[in-house]
C-alpha positions in Angstrom: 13.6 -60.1 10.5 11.1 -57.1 10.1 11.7 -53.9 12.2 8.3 -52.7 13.3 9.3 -48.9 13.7 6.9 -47.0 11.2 8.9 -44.0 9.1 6.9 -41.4 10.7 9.9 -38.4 10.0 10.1 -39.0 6.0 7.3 -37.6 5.1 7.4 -35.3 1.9 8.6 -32.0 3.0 5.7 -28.9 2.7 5.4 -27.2 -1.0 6.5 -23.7 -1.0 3.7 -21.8 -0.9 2.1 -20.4 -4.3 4.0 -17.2 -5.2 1.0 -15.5 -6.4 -2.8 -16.9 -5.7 -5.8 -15.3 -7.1 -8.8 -16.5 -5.4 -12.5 -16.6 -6.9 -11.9 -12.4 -7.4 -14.6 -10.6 -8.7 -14.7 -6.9 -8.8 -17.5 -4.6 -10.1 -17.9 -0.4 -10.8 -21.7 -0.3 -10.5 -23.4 -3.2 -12.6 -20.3 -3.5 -14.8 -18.3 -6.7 -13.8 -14.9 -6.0 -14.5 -13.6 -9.2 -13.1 -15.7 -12.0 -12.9 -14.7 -15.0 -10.8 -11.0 -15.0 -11.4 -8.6 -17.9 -9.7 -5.0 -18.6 -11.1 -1.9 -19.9 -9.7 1.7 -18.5 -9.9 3.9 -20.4 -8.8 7.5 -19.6 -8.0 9.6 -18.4 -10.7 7.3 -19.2 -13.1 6.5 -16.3 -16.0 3.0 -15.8 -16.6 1.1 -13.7 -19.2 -1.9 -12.6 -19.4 -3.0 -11.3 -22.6 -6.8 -10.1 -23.9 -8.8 -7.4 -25.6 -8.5 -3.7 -24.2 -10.9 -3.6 -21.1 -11.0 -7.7 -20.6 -10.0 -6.5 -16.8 -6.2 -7.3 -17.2 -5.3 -3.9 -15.7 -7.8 -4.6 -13.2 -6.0 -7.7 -11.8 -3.1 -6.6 -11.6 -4.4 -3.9 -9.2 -6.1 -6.3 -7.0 -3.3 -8.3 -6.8 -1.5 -5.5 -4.6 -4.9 -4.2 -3.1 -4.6 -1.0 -5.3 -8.4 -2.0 -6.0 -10.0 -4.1 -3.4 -12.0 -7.0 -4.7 -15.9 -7.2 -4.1 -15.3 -11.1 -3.5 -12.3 -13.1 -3.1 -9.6 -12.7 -1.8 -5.3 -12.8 -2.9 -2.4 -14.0 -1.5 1.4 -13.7 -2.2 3.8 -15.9 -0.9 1.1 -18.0 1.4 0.0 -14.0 3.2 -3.0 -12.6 2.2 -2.9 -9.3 1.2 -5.0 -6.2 2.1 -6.7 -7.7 4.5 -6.3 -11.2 7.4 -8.9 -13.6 8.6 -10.8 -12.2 11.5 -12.9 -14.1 13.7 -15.2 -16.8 12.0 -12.8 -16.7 9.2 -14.0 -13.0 8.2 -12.2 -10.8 5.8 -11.0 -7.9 7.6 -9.1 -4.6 5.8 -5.4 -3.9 7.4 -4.7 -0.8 8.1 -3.1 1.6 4.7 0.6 1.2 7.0 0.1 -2.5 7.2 -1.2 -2.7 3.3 1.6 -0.4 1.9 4.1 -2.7 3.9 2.5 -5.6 2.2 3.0 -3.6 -1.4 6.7 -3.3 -0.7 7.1 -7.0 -1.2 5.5 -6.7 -4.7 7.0 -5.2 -7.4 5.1 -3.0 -9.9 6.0 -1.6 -13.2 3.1 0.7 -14.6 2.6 2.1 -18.4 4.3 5.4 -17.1 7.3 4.6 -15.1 6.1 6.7 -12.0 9.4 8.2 -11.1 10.1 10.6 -8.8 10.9 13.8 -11.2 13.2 15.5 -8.5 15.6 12.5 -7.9 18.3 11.6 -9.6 18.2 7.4 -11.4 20.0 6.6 -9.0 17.9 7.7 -6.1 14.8 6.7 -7.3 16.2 3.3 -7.1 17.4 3.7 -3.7 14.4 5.5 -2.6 12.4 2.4 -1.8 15.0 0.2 0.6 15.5 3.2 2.5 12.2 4.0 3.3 10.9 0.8 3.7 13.7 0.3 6.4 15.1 -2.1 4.7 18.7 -1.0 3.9 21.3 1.6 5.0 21.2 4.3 2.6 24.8 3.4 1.8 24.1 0.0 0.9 20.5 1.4 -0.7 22.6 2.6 -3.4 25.6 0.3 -3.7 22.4 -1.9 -4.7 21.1 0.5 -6.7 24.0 1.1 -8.9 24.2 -2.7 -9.4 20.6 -3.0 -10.5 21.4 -0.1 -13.3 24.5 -1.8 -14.2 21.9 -5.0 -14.6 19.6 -2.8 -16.9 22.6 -1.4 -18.5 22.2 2.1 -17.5 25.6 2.1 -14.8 26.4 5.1 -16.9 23.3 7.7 -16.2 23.2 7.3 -12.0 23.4 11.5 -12.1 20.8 11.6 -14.6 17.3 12.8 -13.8 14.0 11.5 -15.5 13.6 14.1 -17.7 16.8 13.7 -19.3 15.8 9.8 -20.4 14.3 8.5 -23.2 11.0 6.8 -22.2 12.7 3.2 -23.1 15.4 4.5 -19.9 13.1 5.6 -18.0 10.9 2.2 -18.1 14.3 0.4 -17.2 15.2 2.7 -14.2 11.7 1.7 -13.3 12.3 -2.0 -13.1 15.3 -1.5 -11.5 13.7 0.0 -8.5 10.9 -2.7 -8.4 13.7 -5.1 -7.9 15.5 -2.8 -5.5 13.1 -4.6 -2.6 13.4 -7.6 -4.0 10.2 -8.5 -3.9 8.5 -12.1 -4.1 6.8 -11.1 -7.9 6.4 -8.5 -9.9 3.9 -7.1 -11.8 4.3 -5.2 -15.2 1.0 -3.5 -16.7 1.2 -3.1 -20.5 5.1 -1.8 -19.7 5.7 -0.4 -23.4 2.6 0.6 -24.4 3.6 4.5 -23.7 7.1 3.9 -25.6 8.1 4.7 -29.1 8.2 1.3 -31.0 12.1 1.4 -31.7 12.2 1.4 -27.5 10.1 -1.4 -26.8 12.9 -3.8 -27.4 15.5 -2.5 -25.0 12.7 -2.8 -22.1 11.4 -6.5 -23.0 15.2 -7.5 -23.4 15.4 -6.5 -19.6 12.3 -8.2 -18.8 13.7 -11.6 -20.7 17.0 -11.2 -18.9 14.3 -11.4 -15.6 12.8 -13.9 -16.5 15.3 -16.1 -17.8 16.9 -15.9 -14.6 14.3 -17.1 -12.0 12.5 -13.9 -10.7 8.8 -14.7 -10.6 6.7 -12.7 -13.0 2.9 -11.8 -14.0 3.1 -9.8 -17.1 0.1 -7.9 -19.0 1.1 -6.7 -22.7 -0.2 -7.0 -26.0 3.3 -7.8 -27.6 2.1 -11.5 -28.4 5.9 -12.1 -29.5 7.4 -11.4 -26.6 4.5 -13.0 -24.7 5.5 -16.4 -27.0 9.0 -16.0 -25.8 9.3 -15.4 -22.2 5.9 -16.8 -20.9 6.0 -20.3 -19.2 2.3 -19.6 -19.1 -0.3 -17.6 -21.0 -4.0 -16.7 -20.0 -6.1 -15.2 -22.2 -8.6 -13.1 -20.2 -11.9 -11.6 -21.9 -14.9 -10.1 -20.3 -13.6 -10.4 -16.7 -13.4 -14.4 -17.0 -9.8 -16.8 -17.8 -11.0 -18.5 -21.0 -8.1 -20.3 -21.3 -4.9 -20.9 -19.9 -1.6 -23.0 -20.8 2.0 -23.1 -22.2 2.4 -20.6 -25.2 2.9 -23.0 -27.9 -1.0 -24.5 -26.7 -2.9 -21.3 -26.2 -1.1 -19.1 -29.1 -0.9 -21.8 -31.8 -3.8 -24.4 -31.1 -6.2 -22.3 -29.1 -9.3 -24.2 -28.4 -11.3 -21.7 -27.9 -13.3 -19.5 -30.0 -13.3 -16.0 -28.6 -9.0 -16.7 -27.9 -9.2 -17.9 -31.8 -10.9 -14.5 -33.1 -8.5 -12.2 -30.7 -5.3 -14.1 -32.0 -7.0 -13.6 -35.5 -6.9 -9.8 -34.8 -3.5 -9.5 -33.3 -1.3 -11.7 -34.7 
């Protein structure tokens, strides 16, 4: 005997939502195009990174991505929101306000080339800075957090410290400790040794492999093609404002099938 019921309730359940999505971006100063149609696809706790000549526009996208540079066309979501600015009416791009664009930036982590701490905080502070203001945590629990993420970048023992009294390697860790302090749904990292001392770059990427190994979504910009081989799920080679070409490591780094990625490999590696 046939039942007749149709399974209506068993459809697939919804994907998440793409942590990061880049839409068609272009951004220009003037007549130079600094990005140039860019779309790519992060999804959840996926590594990706992006990797190209010096002014390519890597910096560039990162700074789109949290609306520190607003695009000329295109538009950027994180986490299924857009960010820096919502659909109006005849699906129009309007700005948000700075408040509502700064709230939007605390759910994005970002690690520059030059740490950006506070000077006149101690580590342990500048870590719990961010929970506090944002609202997010009681300042007691702000730094019970905090002194776990230093404990997770192995600096439990320098809490009292203050910047100035870090190597730049320590300072760069502090740094990624307090982008994860909001635990946000990605972060960036721009070039984050490219102001360190080469025998300091290790102790930093060996934080950002801990990261990465352990599920935290990230879009990383360096020029350590090494490091890029080992903790990328993804790379994209970006040159002249355009994604040439994209794919796992072992693809774009050791059988590149284009020529421009061929020559900057050539140069690099």
């Amino acid at each position: 005997m046939t039942s007749t019921h149709t399974h209506t309730h068993t459809h697939a359940p919804e994907p998440a939502p793409a942590a990061l999505e880049v839409h068609d971006v272009h951004k220009w100063y003037g007549t130079h195009r600094v990005l140039d149609g860019i779309d790519l696809t992060v999804r959840p706790g996926e590594v990706t990174v992006v990797i190209g000549p010096s002014g390519s526009g890597k910096s560039t996208l990162l700074r789109v991505v949290n609306h520190l540079e607003k695009p000329e066309i295109g538009h950027v979501s994180v986490g299924g929101e857009l960010i820096g600015v919502r659909r109006g009416s005849g699906g129009r791009l309007k700005e948000l306000s700075e408040r509502a664009i700064l709230a939007q930036r605390s759910r994005i982590g970002f690690v520059f080339q030059n740490f950006n701490l506070f000077p006149h905080l101690t580590v342990l502070d500048n870590v719990a800075a961010a929970p506090v203001a944002t609202g997010r945590l009681p300042r007691t629990e702000a730094r019970a957090l905090a002194r776990e993420l230093l404990t997770r970048v192995g600096l439990e023992d320098r809490t009292d410290a203050y910047p100035r009294q870090l190597s730049g390697g320590q300072q760069q860790r502090v740094a990624i400790a307090r982008a994860l302090a909001l635990r946000p749904g990605i972060i960036l990292f721009d070039e984050p040794t490219s102001a360190l001392d080469p025998e300091l770059v290790g102790e930093v990427l060996s934080v950002i492999k801990d990261l990465a190994s352990s599920g935290t979504t990230l879009l990383i910009v360096t020029h350590e093609i090494g490091f890029a081989r080992e903790v990328a799920d993804r790379i994209v080679f970006i040159d002249g404002g355009r994604i040439v070409e994209q794919g796992p490591p072992a693809e774009v780094l050791d059988h590149p099938r284009h020529e421009r990625t061929r020559d900057f490999l050539g140069k690099v590696l």
